[in-house]
C-alpha positions in Angstrom: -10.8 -42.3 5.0 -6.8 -42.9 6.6 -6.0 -40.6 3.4 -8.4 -38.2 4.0 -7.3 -37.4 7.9 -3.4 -36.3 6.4 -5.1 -34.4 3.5 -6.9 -32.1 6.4 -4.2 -32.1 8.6 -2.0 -30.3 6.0 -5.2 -27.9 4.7 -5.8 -26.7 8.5 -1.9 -25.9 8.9 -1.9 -24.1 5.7 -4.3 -22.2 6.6 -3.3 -21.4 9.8 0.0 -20.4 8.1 -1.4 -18.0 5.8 -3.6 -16.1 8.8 -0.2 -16.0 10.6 1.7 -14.3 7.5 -0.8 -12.0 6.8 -0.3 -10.9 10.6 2.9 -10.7 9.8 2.2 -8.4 6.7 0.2 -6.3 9.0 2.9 -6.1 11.4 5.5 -5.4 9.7 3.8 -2.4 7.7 2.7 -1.1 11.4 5.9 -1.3 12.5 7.9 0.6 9.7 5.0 2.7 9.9 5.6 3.9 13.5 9.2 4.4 13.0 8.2 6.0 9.1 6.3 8.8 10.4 8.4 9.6 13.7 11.4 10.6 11.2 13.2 7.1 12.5 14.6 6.5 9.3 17.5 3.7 11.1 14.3 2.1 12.3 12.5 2.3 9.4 15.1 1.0 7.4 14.7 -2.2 9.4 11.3 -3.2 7.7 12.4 -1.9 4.5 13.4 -4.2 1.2 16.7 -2.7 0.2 16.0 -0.5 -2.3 13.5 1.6 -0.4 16.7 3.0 1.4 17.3 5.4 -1.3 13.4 7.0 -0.3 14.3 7.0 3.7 17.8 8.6 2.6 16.0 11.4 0.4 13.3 12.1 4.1 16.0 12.5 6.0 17.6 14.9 4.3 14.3 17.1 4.2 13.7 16.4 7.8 13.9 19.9 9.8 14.6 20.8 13.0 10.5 21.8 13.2 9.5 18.5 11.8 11.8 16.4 15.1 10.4 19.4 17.6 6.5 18.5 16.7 7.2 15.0 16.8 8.8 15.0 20.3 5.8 17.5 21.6 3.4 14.0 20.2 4.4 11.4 18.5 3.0 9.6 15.6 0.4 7.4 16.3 0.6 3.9 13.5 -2.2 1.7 13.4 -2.6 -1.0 10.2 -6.2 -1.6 9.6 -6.7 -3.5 6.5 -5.1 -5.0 3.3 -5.4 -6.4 0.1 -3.7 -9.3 -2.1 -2.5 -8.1 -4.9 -1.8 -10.8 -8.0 0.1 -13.6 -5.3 0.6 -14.8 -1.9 4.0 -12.5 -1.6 2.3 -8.9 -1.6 -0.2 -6.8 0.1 -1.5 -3.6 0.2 -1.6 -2.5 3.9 -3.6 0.0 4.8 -2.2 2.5 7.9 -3.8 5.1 9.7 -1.7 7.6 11.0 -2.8 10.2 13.8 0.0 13.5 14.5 2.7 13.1 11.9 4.4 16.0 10.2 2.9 17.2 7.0 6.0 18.2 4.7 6.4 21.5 4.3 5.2 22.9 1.0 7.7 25.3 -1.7 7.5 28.6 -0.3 5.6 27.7 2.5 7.7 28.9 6.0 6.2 26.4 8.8 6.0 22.5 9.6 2.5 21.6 10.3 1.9 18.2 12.0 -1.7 16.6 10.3 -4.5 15.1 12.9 -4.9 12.1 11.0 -4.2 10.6 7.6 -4.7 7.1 5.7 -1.6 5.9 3.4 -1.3 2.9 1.5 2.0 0.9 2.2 3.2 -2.0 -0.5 4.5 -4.9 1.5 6.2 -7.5 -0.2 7.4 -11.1 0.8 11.4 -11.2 0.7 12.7 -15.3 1.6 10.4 -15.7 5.2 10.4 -11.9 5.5 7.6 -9.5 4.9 9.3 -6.0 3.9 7.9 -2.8 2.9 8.9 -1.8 -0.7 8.8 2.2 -0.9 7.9 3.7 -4.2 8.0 6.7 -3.4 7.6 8.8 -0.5 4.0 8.0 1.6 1.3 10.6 0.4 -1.9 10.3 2.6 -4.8 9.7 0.4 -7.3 11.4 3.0 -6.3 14.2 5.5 -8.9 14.6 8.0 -9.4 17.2 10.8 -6.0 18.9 9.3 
């Protein structure tokens, strides 16, 4: 029985650990999120893993005039709702509702149009104690509703 009290001990902490880093998986996807999708690439860049910078380099240089005015008439609303393990404890799959950010513009289309709301999946991966968001790409909303 003295062994088993030290043997629960360590299972409750360990599970209270991995609650708080999945939190922090969520968080950190919300927050690079926010900053994501209100063209805050410096920001952004802050929750990124290193080689993501290359993606946040390649937005800003399409972000337009339009795209910053629509963004400062309403901002981009973040909100991470869900995620999913993927193979280990050192990524998820976050999932992030996003309500008023810009929709790029299309080839050979003239205006900016800022989308009502859209889902994206964001790959966040565990970096030393750090949860980061590894860009593959730029986002691409895998529903578009009330566009």
């Amino acid at each position: 029985m003295k062994h088993l009290l030290p043997f629960l001990t360590a299972l409750t902490l360990t599970a209270c650990g991995v609650v708080n880093d999945d939190e922090g998986a969520l968080s950190t996807a919300e927050s690079w999120g926010t900053a994501y999708f209100n063209c805050n690439y410096h920001g952004a860049a802050d929750y990124c893993t290193p080689e993501s910078e290359r993606w946040l380099r390649f937005a800003a240089s399409n972000t337009t005039e339009d795209d910053l005015q629509l963004l400062r008439d309403r901002h981009a609303e973040v909100a991470a709702s869900d995620y999913f393990t993927i193979a280990n404890d050192t990524l998820r799959v976050v999932t992030l509702h996003v309500d008023h950010y810009v929709k790029p513009a299309l080839l050979g289309q003239q205006t900016t149009e800022q989308a009502d709301d859209g889902q994206f999946q964001v790959s966040v991966v565990k970096r030393g104690r750090r949860w980061l968001v590894r860009m593959e790409g730029l986002p691409r909303s895998e529903r578009q509703s009330r566009d």
